[in-house]
N, C-alpha and C positions, 0 to 999 in steps of 0.2 A: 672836801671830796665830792665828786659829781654824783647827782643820782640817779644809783641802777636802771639804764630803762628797764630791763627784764623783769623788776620788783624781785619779791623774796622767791618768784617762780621762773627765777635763771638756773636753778640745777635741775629740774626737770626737764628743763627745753635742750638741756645742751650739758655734754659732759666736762670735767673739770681738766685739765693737762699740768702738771709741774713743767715751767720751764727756768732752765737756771740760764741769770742774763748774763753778758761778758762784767758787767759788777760783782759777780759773786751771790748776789740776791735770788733765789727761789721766788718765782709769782705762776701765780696759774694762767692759764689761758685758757676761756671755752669756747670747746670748738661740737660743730654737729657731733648729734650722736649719729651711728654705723645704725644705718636700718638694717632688720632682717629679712630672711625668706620669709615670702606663704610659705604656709605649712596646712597640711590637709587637717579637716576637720573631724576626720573621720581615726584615721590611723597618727597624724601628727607628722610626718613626713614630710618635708620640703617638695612645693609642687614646683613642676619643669612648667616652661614655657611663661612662665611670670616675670616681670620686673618688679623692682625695687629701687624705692628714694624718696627724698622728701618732696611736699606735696609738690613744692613749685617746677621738678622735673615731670611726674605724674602725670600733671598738669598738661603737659604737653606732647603726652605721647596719642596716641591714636587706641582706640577701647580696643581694638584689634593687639595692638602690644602687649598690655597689661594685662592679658589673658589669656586663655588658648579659647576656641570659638565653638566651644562645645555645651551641652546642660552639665550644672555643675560645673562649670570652667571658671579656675581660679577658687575654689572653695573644698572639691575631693581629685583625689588626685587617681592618675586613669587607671590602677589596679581597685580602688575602692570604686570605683564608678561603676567598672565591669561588675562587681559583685552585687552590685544595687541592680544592676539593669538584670543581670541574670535571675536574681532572688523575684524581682517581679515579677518578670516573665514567667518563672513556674508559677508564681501564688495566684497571678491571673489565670494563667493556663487550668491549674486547678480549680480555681472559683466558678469555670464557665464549664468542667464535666463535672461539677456537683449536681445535685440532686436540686437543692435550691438557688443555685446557681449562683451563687456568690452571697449568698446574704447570711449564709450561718458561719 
């Protein structure tokens, strides 16, 4: 029998498939695993505007692709974003009519 290039780290890399041959024999075949969505970091939610695949497509798309062109793009997703940006906005707004002006 030939040896594995994959070594004993071919079921990590690659899912397993049952295929039955016109012999009647069950063997497996592996094939890529299904990448998933981003998913926001925040809420866990699948982020829009992302791609998905293994590296070697990744690879070749444009950083404009693989993400949306925003802070926090490709990491929160734009309902969690709003509420970060918002929540600042008051904590700063409040820090600057303190009394100490932001430091207590």
């Amino acid at each position: 029998m030939p040896e594995d290039p994959f070594g004993p780290r071919r079921g990590s890399k690659k899912r397993r498939v049952a295929v039955r041959t016109p012999g009647g024999r069950t063997v497996y075949h592996y094939r890529h695993k299904i990448h998933g969505r981003a998913r926001c970091a925040r809420c866990g939610r699948p982020l829009t505007g992302t791609r998905t695949g293994p590296r070697s497509v990744m690879a070749k798309l444009a950083k404009s692709e693989k993400r949306p062109n925003r802070p926090y793009g490709g990491y929160l997703c734009s309902k969690c974003l709003r509420e970060l940006m918002v929540t600042r906005a008051i904590s700063l707004g409040w820090a600057k009519l303190s009394p100490a002006g932001g430091l207590a």
